[in-house]
N, C-alpha and C positions, 0 to 999 in steps of 0.2 A: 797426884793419883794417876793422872796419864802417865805418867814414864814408871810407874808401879805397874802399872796394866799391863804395858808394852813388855818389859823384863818378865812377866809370869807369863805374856803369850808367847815370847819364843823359848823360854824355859818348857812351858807346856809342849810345843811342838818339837823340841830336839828329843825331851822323851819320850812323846808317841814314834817318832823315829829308830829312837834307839832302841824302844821294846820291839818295831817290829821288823828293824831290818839287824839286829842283833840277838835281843833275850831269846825272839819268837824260835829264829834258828836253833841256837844252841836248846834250847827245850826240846825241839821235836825233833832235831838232827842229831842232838848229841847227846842227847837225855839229861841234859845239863838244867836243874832247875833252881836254884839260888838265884844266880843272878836277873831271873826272870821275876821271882817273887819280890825283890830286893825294889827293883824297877818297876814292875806293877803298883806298890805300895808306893813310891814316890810319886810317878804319873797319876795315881789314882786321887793322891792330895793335891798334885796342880791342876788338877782338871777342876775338881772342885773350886779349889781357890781361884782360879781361871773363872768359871760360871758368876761365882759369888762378885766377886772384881766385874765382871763384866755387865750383870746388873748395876751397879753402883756409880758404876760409869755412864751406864745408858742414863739414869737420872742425873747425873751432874753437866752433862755435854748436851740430856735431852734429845737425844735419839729416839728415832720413832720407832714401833712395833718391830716394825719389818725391817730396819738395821740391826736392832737385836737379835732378833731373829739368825738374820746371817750370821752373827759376828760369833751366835751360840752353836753354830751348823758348820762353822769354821772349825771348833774345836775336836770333832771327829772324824774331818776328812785331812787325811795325811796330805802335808804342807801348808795346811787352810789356815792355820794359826797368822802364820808367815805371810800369806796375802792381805788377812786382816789386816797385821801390823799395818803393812805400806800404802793399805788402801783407806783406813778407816782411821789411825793414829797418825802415821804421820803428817798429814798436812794440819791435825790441830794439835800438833808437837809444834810445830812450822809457827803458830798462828799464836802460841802461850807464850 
């Protein structure tokens, strides 16, 4: 389930990335909207699935309040996914 977790948080964050250093552009600069909609509806189910995982995790590892917390605060700050990983997975990737 940790290396599920892990794989849906950096999937999560390359496409909060890519919606906002790519789709966001071509939407308002280019009036380009497909590929913004294409991408919203993807990142919108890994965010999700990202949330759901990450409860699920907080019970199995027993995480307290307040690393949840973060781990869920991670997922809408652009790169936040990406420090979670390294900060919160991998040393009990390390330890499995």
């Amino acid at each position: 389930m940790l290396k599920t977790f892990k794989y849906l948080a950096l999937a999560e964050g390359y496409s909060f990335l890519f919606i906002l250093f790519i789709t966001m552009p071509l939407k308002y600069l280019g009036g380009i909207l497909l590929p913004n909609m294409i991408m919203g509806m993807a990142h919108g189910f890994l965010f999700l699935s990202y949330v759901v995982v990450a409860i699920v995790v907080s019970q199995i590892i027993k995480w307290n309040f307040k690393t949840l917390l973060i781990v869920l605060v991670m997922s809408v700050v652009p790169f936040g996914t990406f420090w979670m990983e390294e900060t919160y997975l991998e040393e009990k990737l390390k330890k499995a």
